[in-house]
KEZABA-174054 format. One record per residue (C-alpha): residue in one letter; x, y, z. Coordinates in steps of 0.05 Angstrom, whole numbers, padded with zeros to 5 digits, always signed. Example, Ala and Ser with C-alpha at 12.3 -4.5 7.8 and 13.67 -1.06 7.14 Angstrom:
BEGIN
A+00246-00090+00156;S+00273-00021+00143;
//
This chain:
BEGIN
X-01294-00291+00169;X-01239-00246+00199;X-01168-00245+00176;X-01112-00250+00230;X-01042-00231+00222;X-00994-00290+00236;X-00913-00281+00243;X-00876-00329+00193;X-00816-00323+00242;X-00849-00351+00300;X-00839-00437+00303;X-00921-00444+00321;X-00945-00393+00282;X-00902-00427+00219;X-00918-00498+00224;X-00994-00468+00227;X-00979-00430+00159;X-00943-00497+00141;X-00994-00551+00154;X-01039-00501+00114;X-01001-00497+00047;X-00983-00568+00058;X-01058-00583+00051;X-01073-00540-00009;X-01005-00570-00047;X-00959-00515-00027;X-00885-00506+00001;X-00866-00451+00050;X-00822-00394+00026;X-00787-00337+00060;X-00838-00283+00085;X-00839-00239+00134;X-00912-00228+00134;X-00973-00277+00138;X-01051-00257+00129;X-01097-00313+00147;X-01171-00313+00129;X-01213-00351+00181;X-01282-00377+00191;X-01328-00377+00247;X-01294-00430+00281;X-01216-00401+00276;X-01203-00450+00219;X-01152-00425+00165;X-01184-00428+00106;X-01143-00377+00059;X-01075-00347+00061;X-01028-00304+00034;X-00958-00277+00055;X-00904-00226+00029;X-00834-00221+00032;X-00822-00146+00020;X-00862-00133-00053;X-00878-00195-00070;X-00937-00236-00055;X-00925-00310-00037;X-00958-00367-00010;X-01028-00354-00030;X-01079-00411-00025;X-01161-00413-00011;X-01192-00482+00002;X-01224-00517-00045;X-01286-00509-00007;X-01281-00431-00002;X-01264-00422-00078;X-01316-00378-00108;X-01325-00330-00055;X-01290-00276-00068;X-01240-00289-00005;X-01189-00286-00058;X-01197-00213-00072;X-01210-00196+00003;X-01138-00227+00019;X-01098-00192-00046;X-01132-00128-00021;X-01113-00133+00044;X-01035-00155+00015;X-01036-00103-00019;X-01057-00045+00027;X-01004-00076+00073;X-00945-00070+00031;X-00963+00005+00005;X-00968+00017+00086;X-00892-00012+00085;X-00873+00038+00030;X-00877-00005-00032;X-00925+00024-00085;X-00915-00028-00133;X-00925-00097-00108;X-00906-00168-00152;X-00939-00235-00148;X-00920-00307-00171;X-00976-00349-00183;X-00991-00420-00224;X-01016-00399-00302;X-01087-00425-00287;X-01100-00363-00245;X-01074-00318-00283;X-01141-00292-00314;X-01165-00287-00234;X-01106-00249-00218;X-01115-00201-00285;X-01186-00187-00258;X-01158-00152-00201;X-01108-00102-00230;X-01051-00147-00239;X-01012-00148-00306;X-00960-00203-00334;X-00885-00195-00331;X-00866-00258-00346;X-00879-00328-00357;X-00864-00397-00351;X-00894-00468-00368;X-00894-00473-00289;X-00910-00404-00268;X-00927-00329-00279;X-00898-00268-00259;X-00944-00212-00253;X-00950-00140-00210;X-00990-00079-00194;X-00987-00011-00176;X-00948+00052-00192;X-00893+00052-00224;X-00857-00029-00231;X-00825-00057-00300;X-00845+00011-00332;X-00812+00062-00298;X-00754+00005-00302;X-00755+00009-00385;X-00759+00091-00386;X-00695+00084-00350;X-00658+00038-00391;X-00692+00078-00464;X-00651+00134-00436;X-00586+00098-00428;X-00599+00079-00493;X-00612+00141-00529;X-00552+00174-00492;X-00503+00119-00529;X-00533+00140-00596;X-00520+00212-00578;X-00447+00190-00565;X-00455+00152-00626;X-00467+00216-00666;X-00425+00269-00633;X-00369+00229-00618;X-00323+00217-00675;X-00269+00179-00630;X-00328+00141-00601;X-00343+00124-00679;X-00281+00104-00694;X-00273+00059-00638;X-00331+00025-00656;X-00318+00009-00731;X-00257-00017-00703;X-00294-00063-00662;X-00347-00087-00720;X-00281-00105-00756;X-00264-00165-00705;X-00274-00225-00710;X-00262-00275-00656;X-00277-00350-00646;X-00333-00330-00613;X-00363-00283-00657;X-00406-00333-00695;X-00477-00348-00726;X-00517-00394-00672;X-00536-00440-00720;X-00481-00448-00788;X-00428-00439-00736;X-00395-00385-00792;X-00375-00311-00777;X-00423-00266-00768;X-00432-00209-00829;X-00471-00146-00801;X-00509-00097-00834;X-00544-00071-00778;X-00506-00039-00719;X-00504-00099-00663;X-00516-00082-00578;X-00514-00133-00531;X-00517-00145-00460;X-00480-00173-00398;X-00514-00184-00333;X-00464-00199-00276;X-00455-00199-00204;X-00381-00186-00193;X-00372-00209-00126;X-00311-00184-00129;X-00297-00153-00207;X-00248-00203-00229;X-00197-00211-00284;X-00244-00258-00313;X-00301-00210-00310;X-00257-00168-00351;X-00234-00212-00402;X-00297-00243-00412;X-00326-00154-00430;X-00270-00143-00469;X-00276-00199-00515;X-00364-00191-00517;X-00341-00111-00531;X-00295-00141-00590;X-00365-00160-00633;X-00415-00107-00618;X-00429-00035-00637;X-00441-00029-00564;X-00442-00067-00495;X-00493-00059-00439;X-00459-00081-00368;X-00508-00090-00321;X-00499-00106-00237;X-00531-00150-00206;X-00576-00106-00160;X-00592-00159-00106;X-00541-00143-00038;X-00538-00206-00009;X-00467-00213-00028;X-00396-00202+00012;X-00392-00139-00028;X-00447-00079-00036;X-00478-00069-00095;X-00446-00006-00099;X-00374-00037-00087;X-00397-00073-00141;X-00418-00029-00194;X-00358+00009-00179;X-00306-00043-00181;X-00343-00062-00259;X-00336+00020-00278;X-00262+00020-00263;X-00243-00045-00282;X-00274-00020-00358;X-00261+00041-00365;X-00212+00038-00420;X-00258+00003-00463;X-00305+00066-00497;X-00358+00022-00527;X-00386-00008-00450;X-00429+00026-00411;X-00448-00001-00343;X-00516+00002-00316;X-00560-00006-00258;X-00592-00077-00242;X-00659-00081-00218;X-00702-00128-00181;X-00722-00154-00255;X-00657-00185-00266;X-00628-00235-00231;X-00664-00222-00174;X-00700-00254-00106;X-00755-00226-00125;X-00757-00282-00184;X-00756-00350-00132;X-00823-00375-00138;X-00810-00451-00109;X-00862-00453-00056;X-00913-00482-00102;X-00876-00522-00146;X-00870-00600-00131;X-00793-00607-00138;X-00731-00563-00130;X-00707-00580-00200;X-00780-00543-00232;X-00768-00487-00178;X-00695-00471-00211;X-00720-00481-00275;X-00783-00431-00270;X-00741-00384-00232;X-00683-00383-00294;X-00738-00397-00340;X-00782-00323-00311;X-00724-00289-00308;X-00700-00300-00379;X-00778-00286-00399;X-00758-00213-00374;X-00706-00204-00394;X-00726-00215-00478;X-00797-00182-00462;X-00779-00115-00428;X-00692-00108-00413;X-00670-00121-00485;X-00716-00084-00532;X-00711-00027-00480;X-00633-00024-00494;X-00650-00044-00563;X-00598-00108-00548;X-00599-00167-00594;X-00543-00212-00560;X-00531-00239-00502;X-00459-00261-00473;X-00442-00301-00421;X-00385-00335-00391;X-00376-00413-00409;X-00388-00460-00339;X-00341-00515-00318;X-00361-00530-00248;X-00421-00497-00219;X-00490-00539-00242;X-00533-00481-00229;X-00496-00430-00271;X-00484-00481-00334;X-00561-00500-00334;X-00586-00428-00330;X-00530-00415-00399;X-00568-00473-00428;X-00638-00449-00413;X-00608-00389-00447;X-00597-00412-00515;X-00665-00447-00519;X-00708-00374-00491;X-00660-00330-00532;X-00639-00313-00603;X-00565-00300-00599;X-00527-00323-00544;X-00451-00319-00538;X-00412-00361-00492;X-00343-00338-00487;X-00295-00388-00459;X-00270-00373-00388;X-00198-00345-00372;X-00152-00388-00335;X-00099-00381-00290;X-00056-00447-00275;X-00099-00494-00308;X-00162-00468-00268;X-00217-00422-00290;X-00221-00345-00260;X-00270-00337-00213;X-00296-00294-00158;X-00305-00354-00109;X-00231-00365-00119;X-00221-00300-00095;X-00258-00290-00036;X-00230-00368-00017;X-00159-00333-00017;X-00184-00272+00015;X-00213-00327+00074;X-00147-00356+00082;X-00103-00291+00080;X-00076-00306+00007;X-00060-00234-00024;X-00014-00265-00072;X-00064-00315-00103;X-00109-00251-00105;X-00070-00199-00139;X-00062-00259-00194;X-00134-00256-00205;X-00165-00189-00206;X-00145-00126-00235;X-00115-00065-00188;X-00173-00029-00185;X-00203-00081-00156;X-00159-00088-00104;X-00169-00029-00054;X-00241-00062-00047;X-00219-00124-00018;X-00159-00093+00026;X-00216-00049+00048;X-00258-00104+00061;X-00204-00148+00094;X-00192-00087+00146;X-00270-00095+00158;X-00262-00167+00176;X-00207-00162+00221;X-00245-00113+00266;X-00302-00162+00262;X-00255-00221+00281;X-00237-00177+00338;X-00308-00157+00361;X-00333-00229+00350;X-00264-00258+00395;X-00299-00287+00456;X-00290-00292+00519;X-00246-00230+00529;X-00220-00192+00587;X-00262-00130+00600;X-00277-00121+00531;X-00341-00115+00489;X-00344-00184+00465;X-00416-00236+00444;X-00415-00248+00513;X-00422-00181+00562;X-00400-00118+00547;X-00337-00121+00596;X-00315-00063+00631;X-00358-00023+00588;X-00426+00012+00602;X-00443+00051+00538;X-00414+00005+00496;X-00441-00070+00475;X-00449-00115+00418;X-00497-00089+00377;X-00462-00018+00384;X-00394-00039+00356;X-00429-00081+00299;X-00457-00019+00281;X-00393+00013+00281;X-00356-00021+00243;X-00407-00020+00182;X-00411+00051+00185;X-00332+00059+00180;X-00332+00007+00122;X-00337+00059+00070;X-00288+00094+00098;X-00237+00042+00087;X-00257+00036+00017;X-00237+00116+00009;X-00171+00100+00045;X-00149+00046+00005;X-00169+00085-00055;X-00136+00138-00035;X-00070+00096-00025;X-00078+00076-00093;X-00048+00135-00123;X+00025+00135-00149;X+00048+00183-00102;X+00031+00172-00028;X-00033+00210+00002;X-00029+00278+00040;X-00028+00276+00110;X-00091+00331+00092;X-00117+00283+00049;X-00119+00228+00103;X-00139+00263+00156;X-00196+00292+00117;X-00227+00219+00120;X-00214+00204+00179;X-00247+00265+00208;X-00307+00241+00159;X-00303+00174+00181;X-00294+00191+00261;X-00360+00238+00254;X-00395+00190+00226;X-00386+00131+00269;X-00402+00179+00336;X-00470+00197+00299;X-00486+00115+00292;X-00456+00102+00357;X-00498+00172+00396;X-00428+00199+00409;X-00387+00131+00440;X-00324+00128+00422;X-00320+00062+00392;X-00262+00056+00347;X-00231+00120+00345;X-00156+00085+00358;X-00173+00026+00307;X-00194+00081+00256;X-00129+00107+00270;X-00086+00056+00264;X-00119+00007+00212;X-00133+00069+00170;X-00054+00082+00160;X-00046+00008+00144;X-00105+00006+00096;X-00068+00065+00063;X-00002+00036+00060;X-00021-00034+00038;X-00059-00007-00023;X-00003+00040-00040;X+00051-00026-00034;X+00045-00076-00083;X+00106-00098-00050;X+00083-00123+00020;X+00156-00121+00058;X+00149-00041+00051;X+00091-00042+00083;X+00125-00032+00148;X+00172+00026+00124;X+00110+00055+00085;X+00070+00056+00157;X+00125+00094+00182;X+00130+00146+00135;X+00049+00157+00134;X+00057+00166+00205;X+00109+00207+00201;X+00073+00269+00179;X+00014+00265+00243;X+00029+00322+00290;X+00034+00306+00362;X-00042+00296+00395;X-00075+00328+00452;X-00136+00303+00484;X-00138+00230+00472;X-00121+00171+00515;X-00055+00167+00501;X-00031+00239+00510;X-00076+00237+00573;X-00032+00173+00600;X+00029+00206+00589;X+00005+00267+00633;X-00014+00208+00689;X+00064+00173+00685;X+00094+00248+00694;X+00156+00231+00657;X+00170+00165+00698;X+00156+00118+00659;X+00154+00127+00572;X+00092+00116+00557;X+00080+00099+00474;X+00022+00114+00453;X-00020+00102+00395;X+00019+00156+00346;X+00081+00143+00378;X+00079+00059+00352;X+00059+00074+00289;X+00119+00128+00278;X+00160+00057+00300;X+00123+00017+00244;X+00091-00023+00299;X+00150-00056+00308;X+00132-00104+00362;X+00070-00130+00319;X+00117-00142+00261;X+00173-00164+00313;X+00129-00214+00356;X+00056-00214+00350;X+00046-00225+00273;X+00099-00290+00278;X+00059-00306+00341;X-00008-00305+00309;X+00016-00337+00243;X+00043-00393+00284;X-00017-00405+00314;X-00058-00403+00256;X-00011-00455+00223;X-00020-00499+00282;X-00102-00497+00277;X-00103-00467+00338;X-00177-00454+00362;X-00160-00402+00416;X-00111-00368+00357;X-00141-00293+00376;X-00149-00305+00447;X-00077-00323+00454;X-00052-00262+00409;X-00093-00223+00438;X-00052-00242+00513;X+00009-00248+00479;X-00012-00171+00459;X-00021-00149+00521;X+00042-00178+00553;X+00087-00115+00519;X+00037-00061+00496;X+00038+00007+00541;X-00037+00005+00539;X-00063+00075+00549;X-00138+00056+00547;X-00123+00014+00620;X-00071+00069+00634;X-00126+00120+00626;X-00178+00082+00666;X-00139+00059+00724;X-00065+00076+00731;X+00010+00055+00712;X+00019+00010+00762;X-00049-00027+00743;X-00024-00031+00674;X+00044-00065+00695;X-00005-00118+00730;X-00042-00129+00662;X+00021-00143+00628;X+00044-00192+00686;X-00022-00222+00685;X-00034-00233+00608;X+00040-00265+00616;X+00017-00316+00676;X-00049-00335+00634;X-00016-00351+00564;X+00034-00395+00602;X-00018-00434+00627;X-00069-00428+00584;X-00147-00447+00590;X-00210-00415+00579;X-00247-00414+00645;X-00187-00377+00666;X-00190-00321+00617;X-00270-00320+00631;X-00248-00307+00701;X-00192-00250+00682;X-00260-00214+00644;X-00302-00228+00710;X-00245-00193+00744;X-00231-00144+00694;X-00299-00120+00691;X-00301-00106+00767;X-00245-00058+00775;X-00258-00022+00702;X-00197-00052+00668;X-00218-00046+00591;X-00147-00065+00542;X-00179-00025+00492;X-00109-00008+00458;X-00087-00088+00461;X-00157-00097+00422;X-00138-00047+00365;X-00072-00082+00354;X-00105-00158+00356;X-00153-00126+00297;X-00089-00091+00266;X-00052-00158+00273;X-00111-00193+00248;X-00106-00153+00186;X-00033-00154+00169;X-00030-00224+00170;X-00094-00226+00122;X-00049-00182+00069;X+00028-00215+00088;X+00016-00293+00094;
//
């Protein structure tokens, strides 16, 4: 016997793992790693795989049962994952091996009629309860030392709401003993239902545990996250926010590769996570209720809330907040964020929500930009245009790494009073050394940093979106005069001839042709269903801008062609031809780097203004 490593990823190397767990009664799950025990022959006759700390997929023929290849295999699992860095490693397996499992160092975590969670190692659930025993004895130093924090919460032990009753007589609750509970949420974005629904939980407890959904497989970090949920509560003195983990809502907990029917596999997932949760999260933060939103539409969500009241003792559903007849939620939000709606989503979420999601909006439209394809002798999914240190994979990876930069921008613009020109340029130097260490020193979006920076600024700072324009200006205003960039450079090449605008010098305007022409342009378009919607503004862009990035590379006279060119194309419009403009583009260096930064700035004014 020998066992061979085998790449989940790979289509023959999966339908082998496949046919395998097929045979032994199993269903593939996500993995990115496969050990396969084999006999003399090459024969699979036991496997296991993992998918980052957890061990899935693990099977032994019936005809190989009893000899010990079940320990060889979890060793080897395990030795593979501590190489990878994880020193505690989890495992879902069926409750008739649990005893087999126990007999090589594993422990239980959770438990389900279908299933068991268990783990090993260094570290895991425990280190996980330590941490949340501290959070707990810091509130009950608060508690002590506090006497506004005292008085806050007598005040909230006083309230009774329609919620605030006994699970069974349906009466209000009568405390002696000082109530906690908990919230576990994902917040993807922190709405105003989010809020309401902690505010009214806060109402009938001594003291409320927030806690964030750790898992980051959402449109916004974790961190976003957590951040959005510690602002949008920060006036309430009895919450504290806390860390999730990968024992919450996590995953971690999605056992359905060995369960018969997707129905079991969402109920043993809800049914192990709520396990957890009452055996280790709760008495840890010595919580006692649990509150949750109530569920009109989404099946999942509703059946996990019932599971709920059968696992736990005290669960609290408080009744959603509307808004015209329809329920607050997060998907509502990131809907109107899709389709450019700022007003629908300054209805729904509270202000400090909303630098986040201009933030994250000024993120897209640079990725709308990047992603635009074909375009002419620009980095695009197709070549890298005109460009040889620049391609795909190097923009993607600037634009994540300016992200967070955004964020501090639109936070920054946040303030009553408008931001320092110190203050601005102090990120933006941040953000600008960061993205050349990601990129090895390209320039990748220096001018886009520029300009989409200001506007991020100004359209957190305007709750008003027509003085957006006026608010640009002013920002702009207080730049000095550059040396050493494109721009500056192309006005050295025209000599005076010809007045060259550059990239300071339209933003002092307010970017008045984009507000003039190419926003109504691009708005049209998008009205219309247009598919080739950024290709055209993109041409329709480059039919008036003084584009110093061409300017720079080539000369003024090659810049007039550009113009005359991008004219002749969107006239007659088709896409072979504007594969053949890139073709052409490419050859004699011709890279409308500075038409690019306004399609992205375009992009994003339209996201905040329709």
């Amino acid at each position: 016997m020998e066992i061979q490593t085998l790449n989940p990823t790979t289509p023959r190397q999966r339908q082998r793992i496949e046919v395998f767990l097929k045979r032994n009664g199993l269903r593939f799950d996500d993995m990115h790693y496969y050990a396969a025990v084999t006999d003399d022959d090459g024969e699979m006759i036991a496997g296991g795989g993992l998918k980052g700390n957890v061990i899935k997929c693990v099977a032994v023929d019936d005809a190989h049962k009893g000899e010990a290849i079940a320990n060889t295999l979890i060793s080897h699992l395990i030795a593979h994952a501590n190489e990878e860095g994880h020193s505690n490693v989890m495992l879902f397996t069926k409750p008739k091996n649990r005893q087999l499992f126990e007999s090589l160092s594993f422990r239980l975590l959770a438990e389900a009629p279908e299933a068991v969670l268990m783990e090993t190692g260094i570290g895991g659930i425990n280190n996980t309860v330590e941490q949340l025993k501290k959070i707990k004895e810091e509130g009950e130093v608060c508690k002590e030392n506090n006497q506004e924090c005292k008085k806050e919460e007598k005040t909230n032990l006083n309230i009774t709401t329609p919620q605030h009753l006994n699970p069974s007589t349906h009466q209000p609750l009568t405390t002696t003993t000082p109530l906690r509970g908990v919230v576990v949420m994902n917040c993807n974005p922190f709405t105003l239902g989010h809020r309401y629904l902690i505010e009214q939980a806060a109402k009938q407890v001594e003291r409320l545990f927030v806690m964030v959904v750790r898992e980051d497989c959402s449109l916004f970090a974790y961190a976003e996250r957590k951040a959005m949920v510690e602002q949008g509560v920060a006036h309430l003195k009895n919450v504290t926010v806390i860390d999730g983990s990968e024992y919450a809502i996590s995953q971690a907990t999605f056992p359905t590769y060995f369960l018969k029917r997707l129905d079991d596999a969402a109920d043993t997932q809800m049914l192990l996570d709520l396990d957890l949760f009452r055996r280790h999260i709760a008495p840890a933060l010595g919580t006692t209720v649990r509150f949750v939103g109530t569920e009109p539409t989404d099946r999942l969500t509703r059946r996990y809330n019932q599971l709920m009241h059968e696992v736990l003792a005290d669960v609290r559903e408080i009744v959603r907040l509307e808004k015209k007849g329809n329920a607050v939620s997060a998907s509502r939000v990131r809907k109107a964020m899709e389709q450019g709606d700022m007003s629908t989503i300054r209805q729904l979420v509270p202000p400090t929500t909303l630098p986040y999601i201009i933030a994250h909006l000024a993120t897209q439209a640079l990725q709308a930009e990047l992603d635009t394809t074909p375009k002419p002798g620009l980095v695009d999914k197709d070549n890298n245009g005109a460009h040889r240190d620049m391609d795909y994979a190097l923009m993607q990876r600037s634009i994540d790494t300016l992200h967070p930069y955004f964020v501090k921008l639109a936070l920054l613009g946040c303030a009553d009073a408008l931001p320092t020109h110190a203050s601005i340029r102090d990120i933006g130097i941040e953000a600008e050394r960061a993205m050349l260490s990601a990129t090895n020193g390209v320039n990748t979006h220096k001018g886009a940093l520029f300009s989409m920076g200001l506007a991020v600024v100004a359209a957190a700072h305007e709750e008003n979106t027509d003085s957006l324009q006026a608010t640009i200006k002013t920002l702009a205003a207080s730049f000095p005069d550059t040396n050493g960039t494109h721009g500056s450079k192309a006005k050295l090449l025209s000599k005076g001839t010809t007045a060259i605008k550059g990239a300071l010098d339209n933003a002092r305007e307010g970017y008045e042709m984009l507000f003039a022409e190419w926003l109504p342009f691009y708005i049209e378009r998008r009205k219309e269903h247009d598919a080739h919607t950024l290709h055209k503004t993109l041409l329709r862009i480059m039919c008036d801008l003084d584009d110093t990035n061409v300017i720079y590379r080539t000369d003024l006279a090659t810049a007039e062609e550009v113009k005359q060119e991008a004219r002749a194309l969107l006239d007659n419009f088709s896409e072979a031809a504007l594969k053949d403009m890139d073709r052409h583009y490419t050859t004699r260096n011709i890279s409308p780097g500075g038409a690019a930064d306004m399609l992205s700035l375009t992009i994003f004014i339209g996201s905040i203004q329709t």
